[in-house]
C-alpha atoms as an extended CHARMM CRD file, in Angstrom:
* protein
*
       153  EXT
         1         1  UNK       CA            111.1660000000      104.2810000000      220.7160000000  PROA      1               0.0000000000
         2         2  UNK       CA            113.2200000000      101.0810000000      221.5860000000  PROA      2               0.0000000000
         3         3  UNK       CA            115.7150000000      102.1160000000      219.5780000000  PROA      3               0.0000000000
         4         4  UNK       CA            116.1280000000      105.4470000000      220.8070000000  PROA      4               0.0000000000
         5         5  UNK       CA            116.3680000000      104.2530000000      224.0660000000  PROA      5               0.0000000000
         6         6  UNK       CA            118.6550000000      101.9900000000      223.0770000000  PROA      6               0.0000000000
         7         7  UNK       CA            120.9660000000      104.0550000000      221.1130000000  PROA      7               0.0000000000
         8         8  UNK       CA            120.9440000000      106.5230000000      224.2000000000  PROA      8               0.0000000000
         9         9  UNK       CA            121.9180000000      103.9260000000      226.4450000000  PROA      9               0.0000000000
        10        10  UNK       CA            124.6160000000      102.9150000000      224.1720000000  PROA      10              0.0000000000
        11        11  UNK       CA            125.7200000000      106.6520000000      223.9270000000  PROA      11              0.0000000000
        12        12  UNK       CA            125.9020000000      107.2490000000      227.3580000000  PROA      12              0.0000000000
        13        13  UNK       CA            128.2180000000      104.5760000000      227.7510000000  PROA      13              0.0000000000
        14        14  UNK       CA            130.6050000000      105.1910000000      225.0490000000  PROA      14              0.0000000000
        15        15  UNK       CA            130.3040000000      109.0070000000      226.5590000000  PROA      15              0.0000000000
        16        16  UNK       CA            130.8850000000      107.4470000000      230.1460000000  PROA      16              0.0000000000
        17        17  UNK       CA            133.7530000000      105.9420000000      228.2320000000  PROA      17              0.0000000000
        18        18  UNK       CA            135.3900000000      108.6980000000      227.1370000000  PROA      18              0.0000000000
        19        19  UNK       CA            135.2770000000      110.1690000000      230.5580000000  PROA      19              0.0000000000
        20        20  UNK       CA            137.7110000000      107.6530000000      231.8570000000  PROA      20              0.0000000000
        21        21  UNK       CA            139.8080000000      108.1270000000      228.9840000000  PROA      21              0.0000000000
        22        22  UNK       CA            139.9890000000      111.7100000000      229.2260000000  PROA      22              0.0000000000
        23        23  UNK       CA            140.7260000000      111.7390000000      233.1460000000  PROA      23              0.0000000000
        24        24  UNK       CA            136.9660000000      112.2900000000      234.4910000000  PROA      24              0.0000000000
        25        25  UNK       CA            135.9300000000      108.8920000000      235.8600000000  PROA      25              0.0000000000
        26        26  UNK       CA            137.8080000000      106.1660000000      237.1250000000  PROA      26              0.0000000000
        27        27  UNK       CA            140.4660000000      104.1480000000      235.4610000000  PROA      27              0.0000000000
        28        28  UNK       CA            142.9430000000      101.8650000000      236.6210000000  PROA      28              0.0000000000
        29        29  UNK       CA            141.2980000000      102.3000000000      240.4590000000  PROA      29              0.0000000000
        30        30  UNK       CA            141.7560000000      105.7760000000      240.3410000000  PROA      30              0.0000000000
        31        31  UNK       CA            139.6760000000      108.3380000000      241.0260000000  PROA      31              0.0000000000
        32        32  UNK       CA            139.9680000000      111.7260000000      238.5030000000  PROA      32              0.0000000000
        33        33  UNK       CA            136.5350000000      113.4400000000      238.0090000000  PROA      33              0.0000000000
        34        34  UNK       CA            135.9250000000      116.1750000000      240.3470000000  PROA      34              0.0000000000
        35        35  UNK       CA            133.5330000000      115.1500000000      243.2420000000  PROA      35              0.0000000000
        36        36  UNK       CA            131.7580000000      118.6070000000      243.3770000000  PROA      36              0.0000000000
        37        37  UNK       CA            131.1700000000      118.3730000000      239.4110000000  PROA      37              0.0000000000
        38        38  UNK       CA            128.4890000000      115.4690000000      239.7210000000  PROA      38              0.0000000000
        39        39  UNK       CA            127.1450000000      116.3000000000      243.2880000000  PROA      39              0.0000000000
        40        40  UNK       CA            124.8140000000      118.6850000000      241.9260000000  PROA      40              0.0000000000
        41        41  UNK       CA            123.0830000000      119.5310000000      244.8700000000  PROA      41              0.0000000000
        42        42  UNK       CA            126.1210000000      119.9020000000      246.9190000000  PROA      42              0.0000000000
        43        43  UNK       CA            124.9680000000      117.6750000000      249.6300000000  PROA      43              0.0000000000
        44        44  UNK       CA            127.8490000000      115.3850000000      249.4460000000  PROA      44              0.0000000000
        45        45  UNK       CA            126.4490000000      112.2930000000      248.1850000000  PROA      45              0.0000000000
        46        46  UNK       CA            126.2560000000      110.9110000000      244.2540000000  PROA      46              0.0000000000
        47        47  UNK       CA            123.2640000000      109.5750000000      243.8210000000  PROA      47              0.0000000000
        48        48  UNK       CA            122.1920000000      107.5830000000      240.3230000000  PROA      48              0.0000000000
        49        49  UNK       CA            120.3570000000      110.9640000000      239.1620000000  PROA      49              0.0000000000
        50        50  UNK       CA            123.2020000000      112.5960000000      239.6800000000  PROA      50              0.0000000000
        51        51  UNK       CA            125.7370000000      110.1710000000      237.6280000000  PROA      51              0.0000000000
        52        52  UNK       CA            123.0360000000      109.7410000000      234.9590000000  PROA      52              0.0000000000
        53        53  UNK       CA            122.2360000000      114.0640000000      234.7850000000  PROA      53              0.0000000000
        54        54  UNK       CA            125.9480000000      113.9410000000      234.4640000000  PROA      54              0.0000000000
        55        55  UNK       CA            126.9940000000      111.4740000000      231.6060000000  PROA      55              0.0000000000
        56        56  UNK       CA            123.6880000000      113.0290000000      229.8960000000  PROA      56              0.0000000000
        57        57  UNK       CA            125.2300000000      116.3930000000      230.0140000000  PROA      57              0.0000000000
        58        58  UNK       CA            128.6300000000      114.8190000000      228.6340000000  PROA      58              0.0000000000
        59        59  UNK       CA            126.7430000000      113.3080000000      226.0700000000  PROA      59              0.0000000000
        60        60  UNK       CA            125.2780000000      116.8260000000      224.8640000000  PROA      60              0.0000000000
        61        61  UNK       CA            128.6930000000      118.1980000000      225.1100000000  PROA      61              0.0000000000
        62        62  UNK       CA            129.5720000000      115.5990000000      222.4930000000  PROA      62              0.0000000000
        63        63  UNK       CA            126.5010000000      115.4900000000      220.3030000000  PROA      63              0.0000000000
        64        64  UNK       CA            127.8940000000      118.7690000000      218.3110000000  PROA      64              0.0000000000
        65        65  UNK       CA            125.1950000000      119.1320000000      215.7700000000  PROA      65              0.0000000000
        66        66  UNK       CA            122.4220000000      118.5000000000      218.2200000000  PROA      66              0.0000000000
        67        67  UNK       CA            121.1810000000      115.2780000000      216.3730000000  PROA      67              0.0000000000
        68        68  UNK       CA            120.8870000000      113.1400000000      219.5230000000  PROA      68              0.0000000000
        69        69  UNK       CA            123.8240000000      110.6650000000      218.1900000000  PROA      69              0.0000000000
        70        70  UNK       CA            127.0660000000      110.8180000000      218.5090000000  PROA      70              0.0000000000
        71        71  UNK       CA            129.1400000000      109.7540000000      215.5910000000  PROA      71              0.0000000000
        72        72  UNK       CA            132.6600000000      108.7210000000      215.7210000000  PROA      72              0.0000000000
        73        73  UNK       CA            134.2900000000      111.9960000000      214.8530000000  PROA      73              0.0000000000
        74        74  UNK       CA            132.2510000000      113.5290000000      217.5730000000  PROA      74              0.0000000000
        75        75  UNK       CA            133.1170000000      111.7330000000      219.8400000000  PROA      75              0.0000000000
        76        76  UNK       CA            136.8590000000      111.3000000000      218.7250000000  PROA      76              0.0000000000
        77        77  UNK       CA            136.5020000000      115.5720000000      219.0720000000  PROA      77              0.0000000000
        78        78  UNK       CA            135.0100000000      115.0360000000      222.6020000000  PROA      78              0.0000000000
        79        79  UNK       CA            137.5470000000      112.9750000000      223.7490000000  PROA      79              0.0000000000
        80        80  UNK       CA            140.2160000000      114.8930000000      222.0900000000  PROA      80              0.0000000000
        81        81  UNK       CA            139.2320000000      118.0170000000      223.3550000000  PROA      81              0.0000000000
        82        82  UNK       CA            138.8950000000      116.3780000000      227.3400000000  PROA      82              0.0000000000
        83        83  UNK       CA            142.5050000000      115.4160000000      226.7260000000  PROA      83              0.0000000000
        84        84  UNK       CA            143.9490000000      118.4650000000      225.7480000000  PROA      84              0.0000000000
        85        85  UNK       CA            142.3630000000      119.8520000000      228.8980000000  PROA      85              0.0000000000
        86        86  UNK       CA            144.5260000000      117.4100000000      230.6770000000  PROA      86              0.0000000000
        87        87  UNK       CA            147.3700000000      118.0460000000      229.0740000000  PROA      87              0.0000000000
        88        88  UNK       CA            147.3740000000      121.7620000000      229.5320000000  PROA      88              0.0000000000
        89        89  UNK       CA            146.8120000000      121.4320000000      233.2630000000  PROA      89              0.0000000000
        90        90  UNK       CA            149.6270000000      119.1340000000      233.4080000000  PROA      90              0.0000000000
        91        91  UNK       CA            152.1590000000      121.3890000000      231.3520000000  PROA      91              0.0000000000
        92        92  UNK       CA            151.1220000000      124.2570000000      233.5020000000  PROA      92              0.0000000000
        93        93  UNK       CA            152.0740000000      122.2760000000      236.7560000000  PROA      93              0.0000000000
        94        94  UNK       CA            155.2510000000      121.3070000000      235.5010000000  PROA      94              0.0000000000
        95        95  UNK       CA            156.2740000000      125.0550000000      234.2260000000  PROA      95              0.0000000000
        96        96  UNK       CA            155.0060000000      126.2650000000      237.9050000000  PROA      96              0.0000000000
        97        97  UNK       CA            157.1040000000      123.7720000000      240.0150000000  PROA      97              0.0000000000
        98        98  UNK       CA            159.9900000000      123.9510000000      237.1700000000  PROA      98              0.0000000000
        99        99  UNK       CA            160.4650000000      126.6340000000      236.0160000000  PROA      99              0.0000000000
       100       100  UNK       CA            162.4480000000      128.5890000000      238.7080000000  PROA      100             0.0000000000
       101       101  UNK       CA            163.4300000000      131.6500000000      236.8910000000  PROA      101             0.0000000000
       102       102  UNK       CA            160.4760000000      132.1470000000      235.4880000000  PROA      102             0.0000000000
       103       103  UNK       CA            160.9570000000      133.0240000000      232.0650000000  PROA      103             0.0000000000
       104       104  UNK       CA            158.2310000000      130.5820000000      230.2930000000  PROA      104             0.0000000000
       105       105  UNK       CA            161.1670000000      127.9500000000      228.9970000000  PROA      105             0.0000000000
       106       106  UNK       CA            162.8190000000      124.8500000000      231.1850000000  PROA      106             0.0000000000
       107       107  UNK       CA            166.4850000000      124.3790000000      230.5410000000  PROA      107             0.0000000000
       108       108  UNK       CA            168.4010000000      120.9640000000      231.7620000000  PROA      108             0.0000000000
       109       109  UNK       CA            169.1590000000      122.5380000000      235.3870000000  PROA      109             0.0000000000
       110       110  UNK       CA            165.4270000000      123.0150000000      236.1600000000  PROA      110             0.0000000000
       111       111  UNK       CA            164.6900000000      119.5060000000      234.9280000000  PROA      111             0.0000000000
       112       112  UNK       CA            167.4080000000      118.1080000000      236.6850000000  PROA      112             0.0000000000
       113       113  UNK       CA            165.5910000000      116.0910000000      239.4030000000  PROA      113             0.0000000000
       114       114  UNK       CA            165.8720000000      117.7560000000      242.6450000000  PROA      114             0.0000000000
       115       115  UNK       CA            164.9230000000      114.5550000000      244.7460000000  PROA      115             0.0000000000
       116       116  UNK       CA            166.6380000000      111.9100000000      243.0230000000  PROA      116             0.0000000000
       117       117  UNK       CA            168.9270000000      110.8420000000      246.1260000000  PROA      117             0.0000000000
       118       118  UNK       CA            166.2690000000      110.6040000000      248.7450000000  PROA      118             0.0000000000
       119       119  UNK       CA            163.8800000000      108.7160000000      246.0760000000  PROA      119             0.0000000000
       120       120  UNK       CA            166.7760000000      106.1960000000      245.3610000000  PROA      120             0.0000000000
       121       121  UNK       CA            167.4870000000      105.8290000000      249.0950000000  PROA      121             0.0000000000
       122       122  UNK       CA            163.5700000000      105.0820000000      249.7240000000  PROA      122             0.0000000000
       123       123  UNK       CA            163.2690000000      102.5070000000      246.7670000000  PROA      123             0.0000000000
       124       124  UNK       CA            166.0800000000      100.7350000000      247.3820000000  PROA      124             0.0000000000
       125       125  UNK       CA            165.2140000000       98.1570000000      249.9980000000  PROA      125             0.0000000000
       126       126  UNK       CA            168.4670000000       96.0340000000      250.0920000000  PROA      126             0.0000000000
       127       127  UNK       CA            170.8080000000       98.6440000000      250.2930000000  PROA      127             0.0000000000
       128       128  UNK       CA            172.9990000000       98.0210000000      247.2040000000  PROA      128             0.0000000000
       129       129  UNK       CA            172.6240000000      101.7570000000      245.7440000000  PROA      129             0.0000000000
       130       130  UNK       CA            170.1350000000      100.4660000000      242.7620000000  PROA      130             0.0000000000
       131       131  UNK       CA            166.6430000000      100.1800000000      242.2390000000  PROA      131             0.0000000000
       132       132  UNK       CA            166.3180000000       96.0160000000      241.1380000000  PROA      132             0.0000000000
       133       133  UNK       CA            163.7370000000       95.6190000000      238.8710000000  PROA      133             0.0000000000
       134       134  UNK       CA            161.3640000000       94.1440000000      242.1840000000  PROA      134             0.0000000000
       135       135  UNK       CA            162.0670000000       96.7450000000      244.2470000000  PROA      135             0.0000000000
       136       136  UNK       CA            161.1240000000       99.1000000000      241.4530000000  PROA      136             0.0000000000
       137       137  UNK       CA            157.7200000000       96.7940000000      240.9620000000  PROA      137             0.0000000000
       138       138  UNK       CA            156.9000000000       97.2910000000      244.8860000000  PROA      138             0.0000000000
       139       139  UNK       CA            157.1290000000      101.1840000000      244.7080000000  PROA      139             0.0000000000
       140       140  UNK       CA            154.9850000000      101.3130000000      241.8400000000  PROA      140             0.0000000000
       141       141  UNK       CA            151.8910000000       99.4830000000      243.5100000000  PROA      141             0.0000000000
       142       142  UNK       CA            152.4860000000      101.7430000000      246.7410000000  PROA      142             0.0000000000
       143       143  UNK       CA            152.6200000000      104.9970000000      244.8870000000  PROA      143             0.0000000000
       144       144  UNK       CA            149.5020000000      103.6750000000      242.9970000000  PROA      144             0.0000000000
       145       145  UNK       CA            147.5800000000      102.8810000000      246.1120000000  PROA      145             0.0000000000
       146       146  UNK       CA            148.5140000000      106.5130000000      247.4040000000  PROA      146             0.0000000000
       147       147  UNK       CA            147.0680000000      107.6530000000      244.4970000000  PROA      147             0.0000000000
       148       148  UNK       CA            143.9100000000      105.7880000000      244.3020000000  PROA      148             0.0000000000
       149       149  UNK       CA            141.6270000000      109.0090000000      244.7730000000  PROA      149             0.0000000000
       150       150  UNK       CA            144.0290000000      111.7050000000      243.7270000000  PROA      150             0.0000000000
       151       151  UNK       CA            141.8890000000      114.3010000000      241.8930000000  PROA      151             0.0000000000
       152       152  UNK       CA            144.1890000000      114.8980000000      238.5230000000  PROA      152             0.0000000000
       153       153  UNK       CA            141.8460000000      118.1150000000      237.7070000000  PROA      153             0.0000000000
């Protein structure tokens, strides 16, 4: 019985784990999972139940052949398959906001960055026409910040 315990424990967390690397948790001080997804009863809150009902439902997601483990190929499959997710979300923002003549393909004119100018002119503090290598630094930690809760679902 200890051991079961144990090894679900130990589960959970590596399932918890795999959250954050697949863009459902928190990593790096950002927020990805979806809010809504773990407040199961809607009323706003997450309460432990709630965290704990989700991870556990993770870890069933994972456990493939219904064992009650999760073995390292499951779980590489888990965390494989939460990533592709990602991915695909993220390919199909970038054809909507790219792709202007909508024909499924980018060429290098829809790529071409249409804010370049005014994102140069905001990073560059001193004036000079260049981003220095500080100045660069300082805009990463703002946009970071401004993305600490940004829900990437």
């Amino acid at each position: 019985m200890k051991n079961s315990v144990l090894l679900t424990t130990l589960a959970l967390s590596i399932i918890a784990g795999s959250a954050l690397m697949a863009g459902n948790g928190q990593q790096n001080g950002r927020q990805h999972f979806k809010f809504e997804e773990v407040d199961a009863n809607s009323d706003g809150k997450l309460t432990q139940d709630e965290m704990i009902a989700h991870m556990q439902a993770r870890f069933i997601t994972a456990d493939t052949n219904d064992d009650d483990l999760v073995s390292e190929d499951e779980l590489r499959a888990h965390m494989e398959s939460e990533m592709r997710k990602k991915i695909d979300r993220r390919v199909a923002r970038m054809m909507n906001h790219h792709d202007g003549n909508d024909d499924g393909m980018l060429n290098m004119d829809e790529m071409k960055p249409r804010r370049m100018g005014k994102m140069i002119k905001h990073m560059d503090r001193d004036g000079d026409g260049a981003i220095s290598k500080a100045e660069f630094e300082a805009m990463k930690g703002k946009h970071a910040k401004r993305h600490m809760f940004k829900d990437d679902g």
